[in-house]
N, C-alpha and C positions, 0 to 999 in steps of 0.2 A: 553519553553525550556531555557528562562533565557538569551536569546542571544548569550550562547557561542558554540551553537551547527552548525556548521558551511557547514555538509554535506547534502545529500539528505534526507528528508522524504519519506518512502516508505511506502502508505496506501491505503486504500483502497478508496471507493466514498464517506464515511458518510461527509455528510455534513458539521459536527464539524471540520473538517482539511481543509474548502475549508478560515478560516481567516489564518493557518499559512503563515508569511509572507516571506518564506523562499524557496527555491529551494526543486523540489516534484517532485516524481514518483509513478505514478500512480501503483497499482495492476493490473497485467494483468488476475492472476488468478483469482478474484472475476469477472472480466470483462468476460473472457470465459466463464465461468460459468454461468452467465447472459445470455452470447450470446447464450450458449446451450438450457438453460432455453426455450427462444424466439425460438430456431429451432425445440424442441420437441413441443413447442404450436402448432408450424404452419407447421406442417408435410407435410402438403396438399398443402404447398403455392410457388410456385417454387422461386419466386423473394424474398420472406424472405432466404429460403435456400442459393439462390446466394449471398443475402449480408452479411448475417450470414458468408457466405467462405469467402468472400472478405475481410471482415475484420480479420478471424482468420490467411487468409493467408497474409497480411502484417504482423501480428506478425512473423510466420513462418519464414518469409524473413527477418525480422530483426535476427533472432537468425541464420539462415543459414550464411548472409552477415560477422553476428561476428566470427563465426566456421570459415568462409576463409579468415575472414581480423582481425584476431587476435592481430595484431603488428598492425592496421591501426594508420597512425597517426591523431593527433586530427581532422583537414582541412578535410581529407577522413570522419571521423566519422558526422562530421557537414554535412557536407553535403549528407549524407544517410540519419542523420537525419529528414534531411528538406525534401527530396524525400518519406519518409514516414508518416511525418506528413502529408504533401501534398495532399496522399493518404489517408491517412481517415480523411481530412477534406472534401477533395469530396465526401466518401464515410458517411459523415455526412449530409452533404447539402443535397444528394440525400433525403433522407426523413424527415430531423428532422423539416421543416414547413409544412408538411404533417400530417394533424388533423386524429386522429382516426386511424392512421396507424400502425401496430403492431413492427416497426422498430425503429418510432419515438424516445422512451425514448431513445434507447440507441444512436439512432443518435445526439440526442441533447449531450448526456456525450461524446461522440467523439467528438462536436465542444467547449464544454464546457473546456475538458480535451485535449485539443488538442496539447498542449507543455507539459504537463506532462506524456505525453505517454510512449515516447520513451527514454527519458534521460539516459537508462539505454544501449545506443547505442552509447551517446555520451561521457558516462564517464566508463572509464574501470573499470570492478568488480562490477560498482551498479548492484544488484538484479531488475527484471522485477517484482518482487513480494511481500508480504509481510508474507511468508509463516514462516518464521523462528520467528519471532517477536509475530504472533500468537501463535503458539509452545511452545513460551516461558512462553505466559499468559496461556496456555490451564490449568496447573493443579490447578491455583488459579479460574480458571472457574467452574473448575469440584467439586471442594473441595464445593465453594457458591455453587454450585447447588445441592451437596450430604446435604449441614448441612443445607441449607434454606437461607445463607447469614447468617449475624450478626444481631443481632436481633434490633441494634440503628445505628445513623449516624454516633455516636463514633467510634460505636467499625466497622464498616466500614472504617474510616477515620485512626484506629489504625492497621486495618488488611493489610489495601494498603500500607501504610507508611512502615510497618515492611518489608511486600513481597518486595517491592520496595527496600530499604538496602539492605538485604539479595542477591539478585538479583543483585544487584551494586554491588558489594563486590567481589562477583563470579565470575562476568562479566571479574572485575579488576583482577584478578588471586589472590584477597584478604582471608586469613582465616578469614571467617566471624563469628568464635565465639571471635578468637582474637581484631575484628573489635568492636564486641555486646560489648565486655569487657572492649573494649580502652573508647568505649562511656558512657557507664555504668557507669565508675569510673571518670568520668569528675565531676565537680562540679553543681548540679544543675544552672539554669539562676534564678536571680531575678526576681520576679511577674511585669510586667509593670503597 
């Protein structure tokens, strides 16, 4: 991001985001999701069930605690924070060196992700999620997956680039054919 991006990252687990070296919040909705995942596997299993709750009900409590402490000030927030990191780093430890255990993976992303959980408890207005940011990419998803992608690495390289302006532009409250035109009629660069 060039360094001058200065707020949270809010992504999901892929691994490609575990070098940003910036201040991160984690997705809680890919995370539910997972954790659902795990409680439909193990329908049968009472102690997956209860940690599958444990964990969705710290989120729970974090979003309840904000709805009553709306005005908290920072000190208040830090320190809720820390009470629920707390809490699913316990609720990590209980399984994540436990081999062959159906809890394990996601116990391990709990002890893994364990400060990038909640951020969004300590800093007012961050998103718990990355839902909107998906949203944004969905239709340049759909469009690749209706025409097959681009048929070279170019014109992959020329179709992101484009969306990307486009996208910037918008973002900025910019008319982006005024924007296409201001660049257009610049002078080419010399070849290096």
């Amino acid at each position: 991001m060039g360094g001058q991006f200065s707020g949270h990252l809010v992504s999901d687990f892929y691994v490609g985001y575990n070098d940003y070296p910036g201040k991160h919040q984690r997705c809680w909705v890919h995370l539910l999701r997972d954790l659902h995942t795990l409680k439909e596997a193990q329908r049968q299993d009472a102690v997956v069930q209860g940690w599958v709750q444990a964990v969705r009900a710290s989120y729970e409590a974090a979003w309840a605690w904000l709805g009553a402490q709306a005005q908290a000030p920072p000190n208040a927030r830090e320190a809720y924070y820390v009470s629920l990191t707390s809490q699913t780093h316990a609720l990590g430890l209980r399984y994540a060196r436990v081999k062959a255990h159906a809890c394990q993976a996601l116990a391990k992303r709990l002890l893994r992700y364990e400060d990038e959980l909640f951020q969004f408890v300590v800093v007012e207005g961050l998103s718990a999620d990355n839902n909107l940011a998906e949203r944004a990419i969905r239709p340049m998803v759909v469009i690749r997956k209706v025409s097959g992608g681009s048929r070279s690495e170019e014109g992959t390289k020329t179709r992101m680039a484009l969306a990307s302006l486009f996208h910037t532009w918008q973002a900025r409250g910019l008319n982006p054919f005024d924007q296409c035109l201001a660049l257009l009629s610049q002078p080419a660069a010399a070849p290096a």
